[in-house]
Steps between C-alpha positions, in 0.01 A plus 500: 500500500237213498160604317160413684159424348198635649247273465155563554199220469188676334285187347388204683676167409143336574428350191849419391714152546684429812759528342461882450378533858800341685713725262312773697555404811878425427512839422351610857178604375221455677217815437400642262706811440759370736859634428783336552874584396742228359852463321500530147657169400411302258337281730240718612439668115401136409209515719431816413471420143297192581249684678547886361050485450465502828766756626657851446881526540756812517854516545625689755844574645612313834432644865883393517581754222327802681698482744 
């Protein structure tokens, strides 16, 4: 029973370090209000936290639990 984030990229990381824009596009961002879906692990909440201005995130159950 593995929880997923939905991720969703709704400011620009224009502006911001490189730092924060490779963290974006570790994450598989790429648009702007791109979605992606990805394990919540501790892993991925780090990058989440370290770039949380630029994104929105909700949990949501598995597509392996739905089943």
């Amino acid at each position: 029973m593995a929880k997923m984030l939905r991720i969703t990229l709704v400011r620009s990381p224009i502006g911001y370090s490189i730092r924060q824009k490779r963290t974006v596009k570790a994450l598989g961002l790429r648009k702007l209000q791109q979605v992606v879906e990805r394990p919540d692990n501790p892993a991925v909440r780090g990058m989440v936290n370290r770039i949380s201005h630029l994104l929105r995130v909700e949990e949501v159950a598995s597509a392996d639990d739905a089943a």
